[in-house]
C-alpha positions in Angstrom: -18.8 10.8 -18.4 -17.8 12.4 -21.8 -14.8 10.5 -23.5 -15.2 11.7 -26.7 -16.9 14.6 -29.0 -18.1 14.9 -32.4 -16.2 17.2 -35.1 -17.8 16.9 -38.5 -19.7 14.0 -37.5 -17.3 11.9 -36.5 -15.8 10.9 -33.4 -12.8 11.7 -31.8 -11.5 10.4 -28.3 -9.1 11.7 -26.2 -6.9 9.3 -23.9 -3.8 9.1 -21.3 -1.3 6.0 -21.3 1.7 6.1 -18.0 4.5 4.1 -18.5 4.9 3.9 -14.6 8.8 2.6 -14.2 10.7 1.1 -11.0 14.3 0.5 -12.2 14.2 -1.2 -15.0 10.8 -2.5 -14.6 7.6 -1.1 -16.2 4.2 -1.5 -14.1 2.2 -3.0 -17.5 -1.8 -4.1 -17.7 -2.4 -7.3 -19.1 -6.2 -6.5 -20.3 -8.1 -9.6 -19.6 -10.8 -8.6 -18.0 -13.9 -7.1 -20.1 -14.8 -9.1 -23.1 -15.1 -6.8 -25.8 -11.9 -4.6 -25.4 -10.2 -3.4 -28.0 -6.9 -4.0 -26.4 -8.2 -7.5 -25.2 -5.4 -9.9 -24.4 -2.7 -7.3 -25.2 -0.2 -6.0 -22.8 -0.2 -1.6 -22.2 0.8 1.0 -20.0 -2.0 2.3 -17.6 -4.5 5.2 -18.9 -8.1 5.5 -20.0 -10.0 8.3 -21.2 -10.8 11.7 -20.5 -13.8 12.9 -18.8 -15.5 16.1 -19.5 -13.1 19.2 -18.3 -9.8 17.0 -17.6 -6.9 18.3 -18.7 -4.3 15.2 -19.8 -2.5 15.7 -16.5 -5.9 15.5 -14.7 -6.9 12.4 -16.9 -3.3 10.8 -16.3 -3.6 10.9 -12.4 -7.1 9.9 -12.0 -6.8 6.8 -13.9 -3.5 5.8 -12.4 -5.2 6.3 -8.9 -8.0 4.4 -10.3 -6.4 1.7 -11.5 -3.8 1.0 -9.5 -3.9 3.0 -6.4 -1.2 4.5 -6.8 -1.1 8.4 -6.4 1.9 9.9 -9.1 4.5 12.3 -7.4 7.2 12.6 -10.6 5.9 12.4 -14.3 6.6 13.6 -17.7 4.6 14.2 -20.5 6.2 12.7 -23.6 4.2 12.7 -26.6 1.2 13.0 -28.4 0.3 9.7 -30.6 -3.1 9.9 -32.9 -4.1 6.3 -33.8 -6.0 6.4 -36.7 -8.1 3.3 -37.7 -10.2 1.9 -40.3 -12.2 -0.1 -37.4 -12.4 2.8 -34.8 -12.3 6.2 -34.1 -9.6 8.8 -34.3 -7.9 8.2 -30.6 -5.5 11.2 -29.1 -3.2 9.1 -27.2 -1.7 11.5 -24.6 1.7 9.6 -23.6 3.1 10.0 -20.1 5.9 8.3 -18.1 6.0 8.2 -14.2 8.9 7.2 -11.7 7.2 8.4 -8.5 4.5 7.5 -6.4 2.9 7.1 -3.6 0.6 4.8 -2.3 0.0 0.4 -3.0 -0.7 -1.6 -5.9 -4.1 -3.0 -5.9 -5.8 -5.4 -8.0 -7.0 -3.4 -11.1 -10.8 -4.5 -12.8 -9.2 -3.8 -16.3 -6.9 -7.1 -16.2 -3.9 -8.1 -14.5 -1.0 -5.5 -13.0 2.4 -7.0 -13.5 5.3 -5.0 -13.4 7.5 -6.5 -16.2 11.7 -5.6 -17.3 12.1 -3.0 -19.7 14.1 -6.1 -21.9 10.6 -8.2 -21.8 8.3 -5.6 -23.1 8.0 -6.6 -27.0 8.3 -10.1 -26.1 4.3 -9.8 -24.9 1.6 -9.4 -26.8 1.3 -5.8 -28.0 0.2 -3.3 -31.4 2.6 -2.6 -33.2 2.8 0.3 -33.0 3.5 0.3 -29.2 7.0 -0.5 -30.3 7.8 2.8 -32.1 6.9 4.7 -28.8 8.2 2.5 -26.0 11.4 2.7 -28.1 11.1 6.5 -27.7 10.9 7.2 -23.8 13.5 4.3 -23.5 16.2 6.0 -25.1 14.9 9.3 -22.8 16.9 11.3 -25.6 13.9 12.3 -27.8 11.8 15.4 -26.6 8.6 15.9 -26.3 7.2 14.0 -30.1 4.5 13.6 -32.3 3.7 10.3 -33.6 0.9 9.4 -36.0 -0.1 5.2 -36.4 -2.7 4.0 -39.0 -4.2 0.7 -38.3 -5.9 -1.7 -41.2 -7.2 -4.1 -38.7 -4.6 -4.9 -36.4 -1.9 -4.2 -38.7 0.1 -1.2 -38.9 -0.3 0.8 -42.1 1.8 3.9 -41.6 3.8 5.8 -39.1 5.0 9.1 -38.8 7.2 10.7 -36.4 7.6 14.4 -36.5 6.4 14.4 -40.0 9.0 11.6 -41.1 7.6 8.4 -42.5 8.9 5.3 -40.7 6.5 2.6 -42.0 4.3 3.6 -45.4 4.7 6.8 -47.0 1.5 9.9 -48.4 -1.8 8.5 -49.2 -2.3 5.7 -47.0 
């Protein structure tokens, strides 16, 4: 399976994450399950990364099927967000949402499926950045965006929306 490539000697890995939504309910993963994850103990949409010749649609609906069961008839694509990190490498964050499917929930071997109210979802453990783009499909107003996060550890460094600084500013 090829989840990432080398450009100028560095990595780069390409991702999906579905915001998968029943009313006002979003189906999230608690990630519990495998002891050195990244997103250990923090609370995310469902995705994982690309294998060799997926498109981000193609990525999208094998992972949902994979960890969920559940087989998407209505999504959107709604953003790309590039997580930059002084800890990992550069991560393309292909951002879906879903509201269509097909199919039953099974137990998932990444952690624990819970689907949680829209009103809950920053009151879980999340990055921070998480915020700035679960804000953005809420409202359902913005189009398809661009969002940049740099990480120093956990903490978020910078963001940029469309090329507009909300957090940090050049040179970061």
């Amino acid at each position: 399976m090829l989840s990432w490539y080398r450009k100028g000697g560095r990595i780069v890995i390409n991702t999906t994450l579905c915001y998968i939504r029943r009313g006002e309910d979003y189906l999230m993963l608690h990630r519990v399950k495998k002891e050195h994850d990244l997103n250990r103990d923090k609370w995310i949409g469902i995705g994982g990364k690309f294998e060799d010749k997926e498109s981000p649609e193609d990525c999208l609906l094998r992972e949902v099927r994979e960890e969920t069961g559940l087989r998407l008839t209505h999504y959107r694509y709604r953003g790309l967000v590039t997580f930059v990190s002084d800890r990992w490498p550069t991560e393309y964050m292909h951002l879906f949402t879903a509201d269509s499917w097909t199919g039953e929930l099974k137990d998932c071997d990444e952690g624990v499926l819970e689907w949680v109210p829209r009103s809950r979802l920053l009151e879980l453990p999340h990055w921070e950045g998480d915020a700035i783009f679960l804000g953005l499909i809420a409202q359902d107003e913005q189009p398809f965006f661009s969002l940049k996060l740099c990480y120093e550890g956990e903490g978020l460094a910078q963001a940029v929306l469309d090329g507009t600084y909300l957090k940090g500013g050049p040179g970061l």
